[in-house]
C-alpha positions as CSV (number, residue, x, y, z in Angstrom):
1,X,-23.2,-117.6,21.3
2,X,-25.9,-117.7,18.5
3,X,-28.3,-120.4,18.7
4,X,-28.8,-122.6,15.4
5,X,-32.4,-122.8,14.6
6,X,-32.8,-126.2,14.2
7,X,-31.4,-127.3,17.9
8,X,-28.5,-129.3,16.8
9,X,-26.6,-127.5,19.4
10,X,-28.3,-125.5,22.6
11,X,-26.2,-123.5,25.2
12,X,-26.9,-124.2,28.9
13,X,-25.5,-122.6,31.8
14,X,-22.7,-125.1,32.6
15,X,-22.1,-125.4,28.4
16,X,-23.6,-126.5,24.7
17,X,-24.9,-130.0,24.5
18,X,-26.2,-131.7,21.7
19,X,-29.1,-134.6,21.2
20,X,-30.9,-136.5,18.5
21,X,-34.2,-136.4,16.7
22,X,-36.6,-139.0,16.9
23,X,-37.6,-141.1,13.5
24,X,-39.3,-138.7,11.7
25,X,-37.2,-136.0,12.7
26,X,-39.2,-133.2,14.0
27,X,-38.7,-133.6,17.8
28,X,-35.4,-132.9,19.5
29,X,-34.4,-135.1,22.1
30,X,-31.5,-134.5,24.4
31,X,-30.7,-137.2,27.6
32,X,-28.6,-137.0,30.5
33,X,-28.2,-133.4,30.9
34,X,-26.4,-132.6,34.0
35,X,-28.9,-129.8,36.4
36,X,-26.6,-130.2,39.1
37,X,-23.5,-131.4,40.6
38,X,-22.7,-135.5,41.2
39,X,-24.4,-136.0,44.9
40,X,-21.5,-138.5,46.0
41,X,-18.6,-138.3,48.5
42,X,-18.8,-135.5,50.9
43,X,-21.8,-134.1,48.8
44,X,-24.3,-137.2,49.8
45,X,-26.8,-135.7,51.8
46,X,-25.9,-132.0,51.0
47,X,-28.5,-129.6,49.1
48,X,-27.4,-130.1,45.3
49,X,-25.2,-127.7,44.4
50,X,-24.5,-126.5,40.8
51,X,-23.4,-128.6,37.7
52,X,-19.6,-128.2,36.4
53,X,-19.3,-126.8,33.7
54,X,-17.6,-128.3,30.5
55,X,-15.6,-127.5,27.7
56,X,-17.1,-128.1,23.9
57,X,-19.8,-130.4,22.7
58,X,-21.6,-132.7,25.7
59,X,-23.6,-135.6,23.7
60,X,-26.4,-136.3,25.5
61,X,-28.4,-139.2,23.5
62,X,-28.7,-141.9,26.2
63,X,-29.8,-142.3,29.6
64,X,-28.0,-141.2,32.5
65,X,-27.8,-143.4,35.5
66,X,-30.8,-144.3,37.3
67,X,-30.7,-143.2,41.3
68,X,-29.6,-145.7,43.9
69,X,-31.9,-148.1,44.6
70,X,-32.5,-152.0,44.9
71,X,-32.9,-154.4,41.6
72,X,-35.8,-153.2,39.6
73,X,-37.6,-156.3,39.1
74,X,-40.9,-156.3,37.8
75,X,-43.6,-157.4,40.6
76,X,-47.5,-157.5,40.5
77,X,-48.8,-155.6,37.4
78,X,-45.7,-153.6,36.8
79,X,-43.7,-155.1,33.8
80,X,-40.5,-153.8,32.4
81,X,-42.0,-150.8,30.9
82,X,-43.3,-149.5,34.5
83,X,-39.3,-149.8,35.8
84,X,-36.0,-148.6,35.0
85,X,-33.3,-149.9,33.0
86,X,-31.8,-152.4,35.0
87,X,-28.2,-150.8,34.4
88,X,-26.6,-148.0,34.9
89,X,-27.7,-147.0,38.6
90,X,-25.7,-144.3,40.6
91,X,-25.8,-142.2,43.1
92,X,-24.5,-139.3,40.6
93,X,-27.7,-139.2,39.0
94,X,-28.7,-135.7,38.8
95,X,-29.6,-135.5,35.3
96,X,-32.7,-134.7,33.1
97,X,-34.1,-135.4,29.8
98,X,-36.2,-132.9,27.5
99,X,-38.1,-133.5,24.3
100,X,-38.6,-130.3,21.9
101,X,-40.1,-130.1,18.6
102,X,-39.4,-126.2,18.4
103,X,-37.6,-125.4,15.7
104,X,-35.9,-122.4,17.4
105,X,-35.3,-120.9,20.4
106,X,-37.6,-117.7,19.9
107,X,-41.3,-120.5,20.0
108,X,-41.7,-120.6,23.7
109,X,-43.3,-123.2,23.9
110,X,-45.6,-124.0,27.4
111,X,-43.2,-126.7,29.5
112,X,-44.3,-129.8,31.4
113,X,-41.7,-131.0,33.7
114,X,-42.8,-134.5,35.2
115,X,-41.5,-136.4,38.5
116,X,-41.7,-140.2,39.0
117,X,-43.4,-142.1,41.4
118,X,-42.2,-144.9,43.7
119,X,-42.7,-144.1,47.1
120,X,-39.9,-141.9,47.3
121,X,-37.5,-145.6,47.5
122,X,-37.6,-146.0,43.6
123,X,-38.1,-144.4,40.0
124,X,-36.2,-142.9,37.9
125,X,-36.2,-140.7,34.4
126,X,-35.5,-143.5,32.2
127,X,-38.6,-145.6,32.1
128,X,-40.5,-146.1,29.2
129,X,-43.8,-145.0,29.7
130,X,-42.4,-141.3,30.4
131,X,-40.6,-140.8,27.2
132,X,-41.9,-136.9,25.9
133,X,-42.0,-137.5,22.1
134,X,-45.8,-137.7,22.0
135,X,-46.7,-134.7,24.3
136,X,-43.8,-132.6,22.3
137,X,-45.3,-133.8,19.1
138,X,-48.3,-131.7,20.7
139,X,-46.5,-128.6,21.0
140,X,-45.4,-128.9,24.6
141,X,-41.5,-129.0,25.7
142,X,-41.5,-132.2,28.0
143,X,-38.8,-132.4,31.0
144,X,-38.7,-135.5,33.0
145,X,-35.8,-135.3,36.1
146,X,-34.3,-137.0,38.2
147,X,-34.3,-136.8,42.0
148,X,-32.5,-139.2,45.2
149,X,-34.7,-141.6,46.3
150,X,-34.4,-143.5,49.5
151,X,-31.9,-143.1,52.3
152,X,-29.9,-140.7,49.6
153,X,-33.5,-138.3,49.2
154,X,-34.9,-138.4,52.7
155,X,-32.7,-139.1,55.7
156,X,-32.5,-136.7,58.4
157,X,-30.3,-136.4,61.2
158,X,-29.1,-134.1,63.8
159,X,-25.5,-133.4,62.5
160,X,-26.9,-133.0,59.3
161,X,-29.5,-130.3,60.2
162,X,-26.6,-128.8,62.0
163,X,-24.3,-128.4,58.9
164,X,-26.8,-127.1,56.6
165,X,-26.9,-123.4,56.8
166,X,-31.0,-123.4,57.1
167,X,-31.5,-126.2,60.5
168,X,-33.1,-128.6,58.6
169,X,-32.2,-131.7,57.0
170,X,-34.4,-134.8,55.3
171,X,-35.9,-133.2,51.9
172,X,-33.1,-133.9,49.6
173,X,-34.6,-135.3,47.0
174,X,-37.4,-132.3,46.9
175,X,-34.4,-130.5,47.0
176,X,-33.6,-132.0,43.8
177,X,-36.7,-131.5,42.2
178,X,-36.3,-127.8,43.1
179,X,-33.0,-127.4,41.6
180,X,-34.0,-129.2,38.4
181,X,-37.0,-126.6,38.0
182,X,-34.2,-123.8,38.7
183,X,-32.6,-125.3,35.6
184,X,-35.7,-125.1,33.7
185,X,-36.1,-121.3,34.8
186,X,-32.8,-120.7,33.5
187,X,-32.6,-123.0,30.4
188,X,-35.2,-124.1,28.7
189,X,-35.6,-120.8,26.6
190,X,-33.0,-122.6,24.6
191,X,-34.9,-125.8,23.9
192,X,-38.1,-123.8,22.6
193,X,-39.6,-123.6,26.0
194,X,-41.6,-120.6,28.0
195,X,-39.6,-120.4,31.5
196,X,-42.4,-118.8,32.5
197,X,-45.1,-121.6,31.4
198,X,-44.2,-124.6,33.3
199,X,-46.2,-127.0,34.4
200,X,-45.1,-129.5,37.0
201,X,-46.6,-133.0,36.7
202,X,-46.3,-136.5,38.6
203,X,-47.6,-139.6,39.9
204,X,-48.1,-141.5,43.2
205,X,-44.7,-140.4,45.0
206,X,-44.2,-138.3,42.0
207,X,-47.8,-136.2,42.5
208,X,-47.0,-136.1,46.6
209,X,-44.2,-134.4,45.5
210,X,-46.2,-131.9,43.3
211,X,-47.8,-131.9,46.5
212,X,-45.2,-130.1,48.5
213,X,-43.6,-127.9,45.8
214,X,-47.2,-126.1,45.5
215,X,-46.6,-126.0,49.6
216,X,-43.2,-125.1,49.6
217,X,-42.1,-121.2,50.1
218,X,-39.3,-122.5,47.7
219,X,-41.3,-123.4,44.7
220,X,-43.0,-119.6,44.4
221,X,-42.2,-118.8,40.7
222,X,-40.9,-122.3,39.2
223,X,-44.0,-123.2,37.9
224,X,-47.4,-122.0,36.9
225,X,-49.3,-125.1,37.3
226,X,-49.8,-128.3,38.6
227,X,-51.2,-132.0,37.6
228,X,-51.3,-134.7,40.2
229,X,-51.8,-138.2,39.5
230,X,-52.8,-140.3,42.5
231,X,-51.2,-138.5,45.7
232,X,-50.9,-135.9,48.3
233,X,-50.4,-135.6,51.8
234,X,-53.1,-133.6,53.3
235,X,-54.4,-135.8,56.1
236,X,-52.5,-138.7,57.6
237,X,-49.6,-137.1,59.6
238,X,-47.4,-140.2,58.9
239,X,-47.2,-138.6,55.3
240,X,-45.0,-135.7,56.2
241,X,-43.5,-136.7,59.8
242,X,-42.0,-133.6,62.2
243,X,-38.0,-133.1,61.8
244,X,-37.2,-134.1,65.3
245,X,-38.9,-137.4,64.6
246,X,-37.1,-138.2,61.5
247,X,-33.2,-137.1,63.2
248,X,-34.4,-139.9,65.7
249,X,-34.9,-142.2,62.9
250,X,-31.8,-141.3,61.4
251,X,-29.6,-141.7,64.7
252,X,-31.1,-145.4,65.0
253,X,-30.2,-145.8,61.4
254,X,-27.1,-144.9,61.9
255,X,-26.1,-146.9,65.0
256,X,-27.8,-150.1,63.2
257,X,-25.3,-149.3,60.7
258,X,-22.0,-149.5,62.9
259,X,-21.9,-145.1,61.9
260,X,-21.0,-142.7,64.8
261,X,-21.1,-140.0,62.3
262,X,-22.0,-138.6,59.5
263,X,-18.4,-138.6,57.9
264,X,-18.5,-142.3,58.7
265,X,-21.8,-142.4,56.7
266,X,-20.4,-140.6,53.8
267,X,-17.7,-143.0,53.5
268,X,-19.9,-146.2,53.7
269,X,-20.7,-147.8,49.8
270,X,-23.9,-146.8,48.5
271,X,-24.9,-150.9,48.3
272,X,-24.7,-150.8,52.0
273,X,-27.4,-148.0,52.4
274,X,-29.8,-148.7,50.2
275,X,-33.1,-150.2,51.7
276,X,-31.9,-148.9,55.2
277,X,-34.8,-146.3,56.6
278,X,-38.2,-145.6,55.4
279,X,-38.3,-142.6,52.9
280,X,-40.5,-139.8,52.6
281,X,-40.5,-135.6,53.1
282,X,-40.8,-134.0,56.0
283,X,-41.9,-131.0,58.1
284,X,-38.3,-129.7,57.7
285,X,-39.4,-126.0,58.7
286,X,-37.0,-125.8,55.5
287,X,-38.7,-126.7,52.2
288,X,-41.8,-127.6,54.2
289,X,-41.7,-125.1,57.1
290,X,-45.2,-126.4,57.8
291,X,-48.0,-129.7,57.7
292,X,-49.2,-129.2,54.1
293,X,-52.5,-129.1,55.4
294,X,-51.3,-126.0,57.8
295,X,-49.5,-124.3,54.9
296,X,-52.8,-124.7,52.9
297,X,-54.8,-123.9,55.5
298,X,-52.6,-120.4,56.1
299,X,-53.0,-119.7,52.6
300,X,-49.6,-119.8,52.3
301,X,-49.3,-122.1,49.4
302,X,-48.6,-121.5,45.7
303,X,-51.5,-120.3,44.3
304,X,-51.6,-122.7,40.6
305,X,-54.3,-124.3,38.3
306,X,-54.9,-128.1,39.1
307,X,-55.5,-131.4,37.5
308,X,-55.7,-134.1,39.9
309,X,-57.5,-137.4,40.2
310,X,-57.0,-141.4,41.1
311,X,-58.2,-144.2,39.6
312,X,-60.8,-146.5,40.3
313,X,-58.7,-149.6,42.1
314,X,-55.7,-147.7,42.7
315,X,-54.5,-149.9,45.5
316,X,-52.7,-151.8,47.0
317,X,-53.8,-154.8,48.9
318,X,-52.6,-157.6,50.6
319,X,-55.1,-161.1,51.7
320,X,-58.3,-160.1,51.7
321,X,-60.8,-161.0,54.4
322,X,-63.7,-163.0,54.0
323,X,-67.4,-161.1,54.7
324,X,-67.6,-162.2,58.3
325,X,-63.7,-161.4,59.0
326,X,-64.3,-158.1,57.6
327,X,-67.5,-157.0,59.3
328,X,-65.2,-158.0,62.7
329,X,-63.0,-156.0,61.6
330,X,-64.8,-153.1,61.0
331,X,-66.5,-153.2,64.3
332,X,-63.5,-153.5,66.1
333,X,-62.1,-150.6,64.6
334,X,-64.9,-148.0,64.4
335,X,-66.8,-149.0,67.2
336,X,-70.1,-147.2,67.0
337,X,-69.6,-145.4,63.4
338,X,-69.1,-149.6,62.2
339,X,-73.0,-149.5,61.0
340,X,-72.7,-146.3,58.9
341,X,-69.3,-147.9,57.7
342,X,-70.6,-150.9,56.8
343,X,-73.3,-149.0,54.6
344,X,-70.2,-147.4,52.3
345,X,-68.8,-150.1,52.2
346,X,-70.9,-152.7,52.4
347,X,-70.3,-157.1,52.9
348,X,-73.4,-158.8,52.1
349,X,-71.0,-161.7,50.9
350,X,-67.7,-162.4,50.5
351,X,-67.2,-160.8,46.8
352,X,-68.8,-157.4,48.0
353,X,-66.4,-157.5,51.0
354,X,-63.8,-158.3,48.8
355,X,-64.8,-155.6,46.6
356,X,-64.6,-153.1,49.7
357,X,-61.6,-153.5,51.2
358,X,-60.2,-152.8,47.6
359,X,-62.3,-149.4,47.9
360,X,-61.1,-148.6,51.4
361,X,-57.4,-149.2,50.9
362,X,-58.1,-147.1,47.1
363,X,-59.7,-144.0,49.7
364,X,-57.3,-144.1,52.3
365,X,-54.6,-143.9,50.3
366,X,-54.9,-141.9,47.5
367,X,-58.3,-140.4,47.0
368,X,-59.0,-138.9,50.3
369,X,-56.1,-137.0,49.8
370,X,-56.4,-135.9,46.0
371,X,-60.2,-135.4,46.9
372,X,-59.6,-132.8,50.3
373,X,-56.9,-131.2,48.3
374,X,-59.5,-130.6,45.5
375,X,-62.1,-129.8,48.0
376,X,-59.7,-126.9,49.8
377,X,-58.5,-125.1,46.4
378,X,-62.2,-125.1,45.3
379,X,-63.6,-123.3,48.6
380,X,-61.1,-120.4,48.0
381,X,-62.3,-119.6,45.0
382,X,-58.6,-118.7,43.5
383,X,-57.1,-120.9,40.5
384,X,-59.4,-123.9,39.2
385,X,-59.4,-127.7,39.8
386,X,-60.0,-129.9,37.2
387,X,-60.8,-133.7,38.6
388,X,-60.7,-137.2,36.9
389,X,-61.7,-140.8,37.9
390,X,-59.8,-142.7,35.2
391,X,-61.8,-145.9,35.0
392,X,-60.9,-147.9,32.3
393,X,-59.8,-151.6,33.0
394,X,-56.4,-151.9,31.0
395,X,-56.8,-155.3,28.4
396,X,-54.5,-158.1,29.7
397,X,-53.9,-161.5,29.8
398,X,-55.0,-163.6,32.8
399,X,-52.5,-162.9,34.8
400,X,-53.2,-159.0,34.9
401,X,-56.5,-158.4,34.2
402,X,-57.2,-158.8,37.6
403,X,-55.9,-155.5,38.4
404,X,-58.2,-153.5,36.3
405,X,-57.4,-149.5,36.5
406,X,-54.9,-150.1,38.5
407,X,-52.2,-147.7,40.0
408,X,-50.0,-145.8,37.7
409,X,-52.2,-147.4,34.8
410,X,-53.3,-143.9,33.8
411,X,-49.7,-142.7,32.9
412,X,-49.4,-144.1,29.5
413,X,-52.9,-142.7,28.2
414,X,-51.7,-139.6,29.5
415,X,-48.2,-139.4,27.4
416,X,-49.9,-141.5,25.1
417,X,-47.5,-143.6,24.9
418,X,-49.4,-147.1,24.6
419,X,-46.9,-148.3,22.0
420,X,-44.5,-149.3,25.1
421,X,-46.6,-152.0,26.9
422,X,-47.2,-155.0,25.4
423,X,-51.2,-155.4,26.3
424,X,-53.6,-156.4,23.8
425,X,-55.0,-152.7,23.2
426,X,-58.4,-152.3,21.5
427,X,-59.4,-149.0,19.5
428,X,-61.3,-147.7,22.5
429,X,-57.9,-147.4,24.6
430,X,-56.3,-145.6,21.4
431,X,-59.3,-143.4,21.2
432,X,-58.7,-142.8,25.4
433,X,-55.2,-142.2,25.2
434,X,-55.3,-139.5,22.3
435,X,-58.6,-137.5,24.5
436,X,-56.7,-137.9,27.7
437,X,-53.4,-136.7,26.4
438,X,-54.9,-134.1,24.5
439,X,-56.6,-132.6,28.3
440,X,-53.5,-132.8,29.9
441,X,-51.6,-131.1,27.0
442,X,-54.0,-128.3,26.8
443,X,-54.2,-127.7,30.5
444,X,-50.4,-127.3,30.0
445,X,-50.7,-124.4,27.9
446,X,-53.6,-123.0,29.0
447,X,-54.7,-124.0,32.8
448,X,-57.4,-125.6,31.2
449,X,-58.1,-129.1,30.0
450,X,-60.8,-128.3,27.5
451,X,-60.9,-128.3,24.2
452,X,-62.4,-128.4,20.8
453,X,-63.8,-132.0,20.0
454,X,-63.3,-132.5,23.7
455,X,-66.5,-133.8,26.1
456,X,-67.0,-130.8,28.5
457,X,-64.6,-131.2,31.2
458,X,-66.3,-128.6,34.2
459,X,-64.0,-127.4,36.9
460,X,-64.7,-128.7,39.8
461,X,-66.4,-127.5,43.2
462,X,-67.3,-129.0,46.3
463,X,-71.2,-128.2,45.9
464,X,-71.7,-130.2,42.6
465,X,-68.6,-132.4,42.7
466,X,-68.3,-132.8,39.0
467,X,-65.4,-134.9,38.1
468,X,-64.5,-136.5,34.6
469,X,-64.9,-140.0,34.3
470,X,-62.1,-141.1,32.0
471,X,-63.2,-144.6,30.7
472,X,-64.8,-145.8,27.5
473,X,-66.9,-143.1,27.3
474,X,-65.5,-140.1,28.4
475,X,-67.8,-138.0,30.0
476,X,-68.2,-135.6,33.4
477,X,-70.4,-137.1,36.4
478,X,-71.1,-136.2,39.9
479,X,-68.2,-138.2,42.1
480,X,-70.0,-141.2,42.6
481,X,-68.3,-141.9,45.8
482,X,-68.7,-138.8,47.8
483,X,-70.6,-139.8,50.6
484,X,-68.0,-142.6,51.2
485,X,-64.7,-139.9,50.9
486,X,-66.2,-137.6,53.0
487,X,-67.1,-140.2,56.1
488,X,-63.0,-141.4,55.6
489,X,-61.8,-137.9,55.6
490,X,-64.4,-137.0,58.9
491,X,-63.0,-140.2,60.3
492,X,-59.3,-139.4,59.7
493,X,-59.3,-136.2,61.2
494,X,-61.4,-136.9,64.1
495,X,-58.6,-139.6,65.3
């Protein structure tokens, strides 16, 4: 069928659907596109399998359903515009959103295709600070999907890896996030976009997830590059557990839930599952045949241009200890390495303590593992790594300032899209969202963040260590904490 220029109507696989424009009416927006089959009855906990097709028109100019998961109310520093839409949620929520503003199907436009965080429990497409109007407006085609979350993503058990066809069961919701960026290899040629110039993107749980699709055998030729925001999984094993370990976690889940099989399982309400099990990928010898660390380590991973970096207190703490409790602490738990622990992160009084623990829980979690990914791409010498610190302490009342650059802060400057928290922005935040949005949309079309009017953003490598400090000033710096990663990453591995 003929495509109309303008978009009004595009022609998937499964049939034509039809969107809106936004305000000004130069970006096509389309919601709620099916990529896949409902994942509900006998088909919970199956690989997702293909959309129906339909007959005429689909609208898609709202939402789909959000996947399964508990109330989203707000909690710490995460407001409303950090969280999904309290209503619809589903299990059948296989859908995906795109913004375009092509004006035909021959522009091929470079793709970013972006995956939620939420520790693999919750997230969803629909939140407000990953709309796509402002990155299409810069000439990219923006995708943001949904994938299961929870129990429905990442629950592995014997009868399941039984039934599947491949022995392995668990990675569902990567499994998702694989078959939305088949759909984007098939389809979005007819929103404008290059199938062939995607870029996957994502944050916390989302950028773990980048994580493993650069690992995964199953990702080679879905993508051409990769940003990740604040996650990976390349040194605590807890991150991506062995199969036979997570079947045993699914058989206890089970029997706590009354099941004695999976047919019994399939037939329970989705309310009664969710919260049930802890939720994260696996070593499935599936979609991850391998540790990522191994699979990098082989060589064996997709080979891509990266843009990765945390932020400077991207944590997540609970009561702090006071300087003395602390030193104890530290003591206790590194025994004769406490001394040249204590001098990386130091407690002269109670605020520096304070300040460490922050740091520690910040390097443990997230920036040892963006850091030794960084650290293993740049030794081989292959595609480039591009780092950031983003540093800026978002403006807030009382109640949030406290939180400085806190986690997932970083995704609104990125997809400029300010305009949907309620903070009392000053210029310098406008001026940091249009420069760090402008990097991210021109390492999407080109594997490189640079650009003209830019600060010089070098790619990195382990020898100089020369990250970009995205704050007030913009401006590339040695990492100022290396000395401090590199004892938690020696420590980490030697346990």
């Amino acid at each position: 069928m003929a495509q109309k220029s303008d978009l009004a109507v595009v022609k998937t696989d499964a049939g034509l659907v039809s969107g809106s424009t936004n305000i000004t009416g130069d970006i096509h927006i389309f919601k709620g596109i099916p990529f896949a089959a409902p994942p509900v009855g006998p088909l919970r906990w199956k690989a997702p399998q293909p959309a129906k097709s339909w007959a005429g028109v689909k609208q898609c100019t709202t939402f789909a359903a959000s996947p399964m998961q508990g109330k989203p109310d707000p909690f710490g520093v995460y407001t409303r515009e950090f969280l999904i839409p309290y209503e619809p949620i589903s299990e059948d929520c296989l859908y995906l959103n795109v913004w375009s503003g092509a004006k035909s199907a021959a522009e091929k436009r470079p793709v970013l295709v972006y995956i939620y965080g939420g520790g693999f429990a919750t997230g969803g497409a629909a939140v407000p600070i990953y709309d796509g109007e402002a990155t299409a407006k810069k000439g990219v085609v923006f995708v943001v999907i949904n994938y299961r979350v929870g129990i429905f993503g990442f629950f592995a058990h014997p009868e399941l890896t039984k039934e599947s066809g491949h022995n392995a069961s668990g990675n569902y919701g990567l499994m998702d996030q694989l078959a939305a960026l088949k759909w984007v290899k098939q389809n979005i040629a007819a929103f404008g976009g290059d199938p062939d110039k995607v870029t996957i993107a994502g944050q916390s749980a989302g950028s773990m997830s980048v994580n493993c699709l650069v690992a995964s055998p199953l990702g080679k030729g879905l993508f051409q590059q990769a940003i990740a925001e604040s996650g990976a999984s390349f040194i605590s094993p807890r991150s991506n557990p062995e199969l036979q370990q997570a079947e045993e976690s699914g058989v206890k889940i089970a029997q706590s839930l009354g099941a004695h099989s999976i047919a019994e399982l399939r037939n329970m309400p989705a309310a009664e599952l969710v919260g049930k099990g802890q939720a994260h990928p696996i070593v499935d010898s599936y979609v991850l045949p391998e540790s990522i660390a191994q699979i990098f380590a082989d060589g064996k991973e997709n080979d891509v241009p990266l843009l990765t970096g945390w932020n400077e207190d991207d944590a997540f703490v609970g009561k702090l200890k006071n300087a003395e409790e602390y030193k104890k602490q530290i003591a206790e738990q590194y025994g004769t390495n406490a001394a040249a622990f204590l001098q990386l992160y130091p407690a002269a009084n109670d605020a520096e303590a304070e300040t460490s623990q922050i740091r520690i829980n910040r390097d443990q979690i997230f920036g040892m593992q963006n850091y030794t990914w960084a650290n293993v791409q740049s030794q081989k010498e292959r595609s480039k790594v591009y780092v950031y610190r983003f540093t800026r302490r978002l403006p807030a009342s009382a109640d949030f300032v406290k939180y400085g650059a806190f986690h997932t802060g970083e995704v609104a400057y990125a997809y400029d899209n300010l305009k949907f928290l309620n903070r009392p922005w000053q210029k310098v935040d406008h001026q940091l969202a249009t420069t760090i949005s402008t990097y991210w949309a021109n390492f999407v079309k080109t594997g490189n963040p640079n650009g003209q009017g830019l600060p010089a953003w070098p790619a990195y490598n382990a020898s100089t260590s020369q990250i970009m400090i995205l704050g007030e000033s913009p401006a590339a710096k040695p990492l100022p904490d290396q000395a401090a990663l590199n004892f938690m990453v020696e420590q980490a591995r030697g346990k």
